[in-house]
N, CA, C and O of each residue as an XYZ file, in Angstrom:
320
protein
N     -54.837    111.640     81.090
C     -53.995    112.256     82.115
C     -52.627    112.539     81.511
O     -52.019    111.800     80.736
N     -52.219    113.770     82.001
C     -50.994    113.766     81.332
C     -49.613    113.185     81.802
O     -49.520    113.269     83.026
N     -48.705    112.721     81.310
C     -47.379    112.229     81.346
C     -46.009    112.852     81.711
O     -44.954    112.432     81.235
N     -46.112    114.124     82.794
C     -45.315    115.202     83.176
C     -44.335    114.216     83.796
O     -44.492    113.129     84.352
N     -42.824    115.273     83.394
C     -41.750    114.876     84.003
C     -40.340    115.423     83.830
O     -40.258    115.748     82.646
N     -39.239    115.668     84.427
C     -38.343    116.900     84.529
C     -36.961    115.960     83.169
O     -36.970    114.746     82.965
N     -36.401    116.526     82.783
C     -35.508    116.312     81.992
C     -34.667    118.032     81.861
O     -35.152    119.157     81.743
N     -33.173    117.519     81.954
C     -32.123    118.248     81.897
C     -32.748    119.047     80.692
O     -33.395    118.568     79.761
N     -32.377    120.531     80.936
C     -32.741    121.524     79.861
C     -31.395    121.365     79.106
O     -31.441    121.517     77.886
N     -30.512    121.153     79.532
C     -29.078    121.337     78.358
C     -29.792    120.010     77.738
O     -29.887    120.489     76.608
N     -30.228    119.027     77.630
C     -30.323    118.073     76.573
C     -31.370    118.466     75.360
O     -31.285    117.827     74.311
N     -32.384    119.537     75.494
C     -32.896    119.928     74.390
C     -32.351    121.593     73.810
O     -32.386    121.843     72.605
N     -31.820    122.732     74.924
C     -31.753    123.851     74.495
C     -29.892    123.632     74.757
O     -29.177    122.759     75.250
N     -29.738    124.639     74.270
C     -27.683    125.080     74.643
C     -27.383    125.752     75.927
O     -26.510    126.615     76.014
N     -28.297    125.252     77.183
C     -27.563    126.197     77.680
C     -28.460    125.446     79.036
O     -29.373    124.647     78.824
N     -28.117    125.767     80.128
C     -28.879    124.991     81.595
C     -27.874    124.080     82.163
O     -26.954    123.737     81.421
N     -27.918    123.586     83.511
C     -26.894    123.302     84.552
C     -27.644    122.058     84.994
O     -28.312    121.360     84.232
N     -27.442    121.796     86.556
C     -28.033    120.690     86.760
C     -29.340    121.322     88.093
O     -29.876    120.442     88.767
N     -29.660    122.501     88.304
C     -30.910    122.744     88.287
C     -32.148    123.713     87.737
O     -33.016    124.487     88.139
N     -31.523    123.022     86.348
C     -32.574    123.831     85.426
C     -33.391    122.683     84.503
O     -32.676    121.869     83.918
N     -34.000    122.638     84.435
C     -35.419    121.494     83.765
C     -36.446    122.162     82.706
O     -36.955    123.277     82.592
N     -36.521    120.623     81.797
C     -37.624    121.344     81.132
C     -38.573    120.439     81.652
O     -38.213    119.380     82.167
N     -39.981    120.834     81.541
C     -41.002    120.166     81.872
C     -41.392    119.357     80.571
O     -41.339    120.022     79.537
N     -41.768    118.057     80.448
C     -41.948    117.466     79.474
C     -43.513    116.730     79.485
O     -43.586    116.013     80.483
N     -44.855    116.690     78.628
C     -45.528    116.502     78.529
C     -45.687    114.490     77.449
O     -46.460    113.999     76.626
N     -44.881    114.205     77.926
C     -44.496    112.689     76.693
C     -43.598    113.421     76.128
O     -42.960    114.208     76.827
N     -43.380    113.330     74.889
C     -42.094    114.028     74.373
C     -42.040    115.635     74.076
O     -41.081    116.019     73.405
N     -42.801    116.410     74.431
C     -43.169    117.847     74.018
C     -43.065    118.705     75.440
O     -43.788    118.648     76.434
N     -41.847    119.556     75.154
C     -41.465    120.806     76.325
C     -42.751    121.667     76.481
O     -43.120    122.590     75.756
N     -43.313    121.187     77.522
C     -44.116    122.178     78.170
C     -44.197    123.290     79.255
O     -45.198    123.815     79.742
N     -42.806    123.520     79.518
C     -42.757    124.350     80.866
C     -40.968    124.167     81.248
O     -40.242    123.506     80.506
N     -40.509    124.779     82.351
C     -39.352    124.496     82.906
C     -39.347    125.100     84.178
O     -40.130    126.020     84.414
N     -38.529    124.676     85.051
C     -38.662    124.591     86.704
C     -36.738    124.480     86.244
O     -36.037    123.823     85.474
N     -36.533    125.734     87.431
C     -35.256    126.013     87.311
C     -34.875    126.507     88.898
O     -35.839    127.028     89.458
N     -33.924    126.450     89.524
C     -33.512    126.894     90.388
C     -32.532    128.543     90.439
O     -31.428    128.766     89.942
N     -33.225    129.263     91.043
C     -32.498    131.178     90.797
C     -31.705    131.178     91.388
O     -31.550    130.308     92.245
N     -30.783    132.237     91.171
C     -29.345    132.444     91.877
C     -30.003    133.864     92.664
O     -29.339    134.067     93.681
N     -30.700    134.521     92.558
C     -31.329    135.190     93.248
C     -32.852    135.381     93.399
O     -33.505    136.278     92.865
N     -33.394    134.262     94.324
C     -34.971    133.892     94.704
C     -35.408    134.944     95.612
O     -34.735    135.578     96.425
N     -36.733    135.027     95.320
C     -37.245    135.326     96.679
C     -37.010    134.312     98.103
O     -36.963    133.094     98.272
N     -36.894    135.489     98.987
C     -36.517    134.251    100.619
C     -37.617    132.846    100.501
O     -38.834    132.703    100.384
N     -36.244    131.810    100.619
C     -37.298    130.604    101.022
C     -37.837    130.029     99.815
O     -38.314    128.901     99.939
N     -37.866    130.597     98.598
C     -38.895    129.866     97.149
C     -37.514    129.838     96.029
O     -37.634    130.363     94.922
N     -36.533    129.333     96.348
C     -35.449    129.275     94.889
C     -36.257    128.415     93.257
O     -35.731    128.319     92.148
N     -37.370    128.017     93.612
C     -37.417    127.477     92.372
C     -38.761    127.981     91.602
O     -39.868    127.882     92.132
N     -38.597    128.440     90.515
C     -39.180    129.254     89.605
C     -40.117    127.797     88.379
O     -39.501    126.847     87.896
N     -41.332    128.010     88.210
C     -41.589    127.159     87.183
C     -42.535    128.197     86.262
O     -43.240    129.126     86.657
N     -42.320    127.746     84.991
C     -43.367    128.400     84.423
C     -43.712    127.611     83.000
O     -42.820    127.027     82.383
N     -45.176    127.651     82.509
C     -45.738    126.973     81.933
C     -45.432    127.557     80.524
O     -45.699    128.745     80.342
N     -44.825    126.730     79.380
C     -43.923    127.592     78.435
C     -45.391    127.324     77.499
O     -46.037    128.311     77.149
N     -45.909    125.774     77.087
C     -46.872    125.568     76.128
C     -47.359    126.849     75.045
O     -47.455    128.016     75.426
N     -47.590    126.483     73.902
C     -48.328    127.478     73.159
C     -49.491    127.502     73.049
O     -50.210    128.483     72.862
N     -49.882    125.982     73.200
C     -51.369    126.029     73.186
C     -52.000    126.524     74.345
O     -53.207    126.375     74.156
N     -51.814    127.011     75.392
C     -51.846    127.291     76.763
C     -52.248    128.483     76.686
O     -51.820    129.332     75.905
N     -53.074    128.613     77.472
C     -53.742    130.419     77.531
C     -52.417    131.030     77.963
O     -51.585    130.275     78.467
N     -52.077    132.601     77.785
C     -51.444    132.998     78.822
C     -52.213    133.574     79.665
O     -53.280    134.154     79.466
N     -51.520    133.360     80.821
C     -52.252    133.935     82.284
C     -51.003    134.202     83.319
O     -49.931    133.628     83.127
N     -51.115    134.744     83.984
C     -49.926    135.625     85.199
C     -50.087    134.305     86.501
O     -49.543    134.358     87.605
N     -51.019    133.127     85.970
C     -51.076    131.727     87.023
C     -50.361    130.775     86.503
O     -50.099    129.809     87.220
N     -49.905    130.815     85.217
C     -49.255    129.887     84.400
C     -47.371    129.978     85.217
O     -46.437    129.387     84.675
N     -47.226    130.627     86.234
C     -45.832    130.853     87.105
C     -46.026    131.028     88.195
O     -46.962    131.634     88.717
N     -45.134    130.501     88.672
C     -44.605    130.606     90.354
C     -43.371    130.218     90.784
O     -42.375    130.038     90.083
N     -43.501    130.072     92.223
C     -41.736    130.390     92.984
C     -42.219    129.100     94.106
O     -43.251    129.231     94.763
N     -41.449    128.006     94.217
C     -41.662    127.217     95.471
C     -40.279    126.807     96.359
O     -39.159    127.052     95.911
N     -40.428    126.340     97.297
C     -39.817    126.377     98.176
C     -38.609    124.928     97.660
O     -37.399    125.061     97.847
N     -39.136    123.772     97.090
C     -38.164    122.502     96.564
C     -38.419    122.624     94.820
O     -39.347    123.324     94.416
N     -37.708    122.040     94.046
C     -38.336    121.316     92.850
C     -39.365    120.123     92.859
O     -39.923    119.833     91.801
N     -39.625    119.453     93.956
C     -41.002    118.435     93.897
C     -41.993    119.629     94.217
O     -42.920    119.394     93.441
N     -42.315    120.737     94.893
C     -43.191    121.672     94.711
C     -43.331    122.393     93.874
O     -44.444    122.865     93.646
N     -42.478    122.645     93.301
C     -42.434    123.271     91.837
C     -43.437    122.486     91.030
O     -44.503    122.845     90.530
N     -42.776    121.238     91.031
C     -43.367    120.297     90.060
C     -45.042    120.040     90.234
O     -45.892    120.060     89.343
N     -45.210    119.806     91.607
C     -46.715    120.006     92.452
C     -47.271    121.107     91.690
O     -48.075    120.844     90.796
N     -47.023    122.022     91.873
C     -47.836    123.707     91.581
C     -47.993    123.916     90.032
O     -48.904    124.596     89.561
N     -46.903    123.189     89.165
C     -46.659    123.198     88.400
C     -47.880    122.189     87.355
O     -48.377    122.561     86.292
N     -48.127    120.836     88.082
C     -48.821    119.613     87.207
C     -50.351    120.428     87.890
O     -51.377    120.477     87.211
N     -50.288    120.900     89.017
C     -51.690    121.396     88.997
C     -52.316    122.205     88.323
O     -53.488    121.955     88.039
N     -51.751    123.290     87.924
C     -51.970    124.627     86.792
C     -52.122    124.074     85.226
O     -52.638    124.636     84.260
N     -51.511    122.821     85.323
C     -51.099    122.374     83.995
C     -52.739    121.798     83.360
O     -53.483    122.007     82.402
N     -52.667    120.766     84.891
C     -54.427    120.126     84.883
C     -55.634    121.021     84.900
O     -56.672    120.740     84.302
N     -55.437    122.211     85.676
C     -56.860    123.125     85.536
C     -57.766    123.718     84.629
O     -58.743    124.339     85.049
């Protein structure tokens, strides 16, 4: 099972605030869940599955309504 969990994006890249995240797999950036300054109504938080080993697919992203749904939508896509 994997070991998902949010950590400040300014602590690995130069640049992110305090709602921008990377997704972390144990120690390896797998994704980031960030909050938009311009969301769609109702979904400010954006996640998307960064991994390389990861297929790309147009399901590997989405828009949710909190960051614990983010994170939800996010560990599920991750697991499928």
């Amino acid at each position: 099972m994997s070991d998902l969990r949010l950590a400040s994006t300014s602590k690995y890249f130069d640049f992110g605030g305090g709602d921008d995240h990377v997704v972390l797999d144990g120690d390896r950036v797998v994704g980031r869940i960030v909050r938009l300054p311009q969301p769609p109504k109702g979904r400010p938080w954006f996640w998307v599955i960064t991994a390389a080993d990861k297929t790309p697919s147009v399901r590997n992203k989405g828009h949710a309504a909190t960051c614990e749904e983010a994170m939800a939508d996010f560990k599920a896509r991750w697991l499928a």
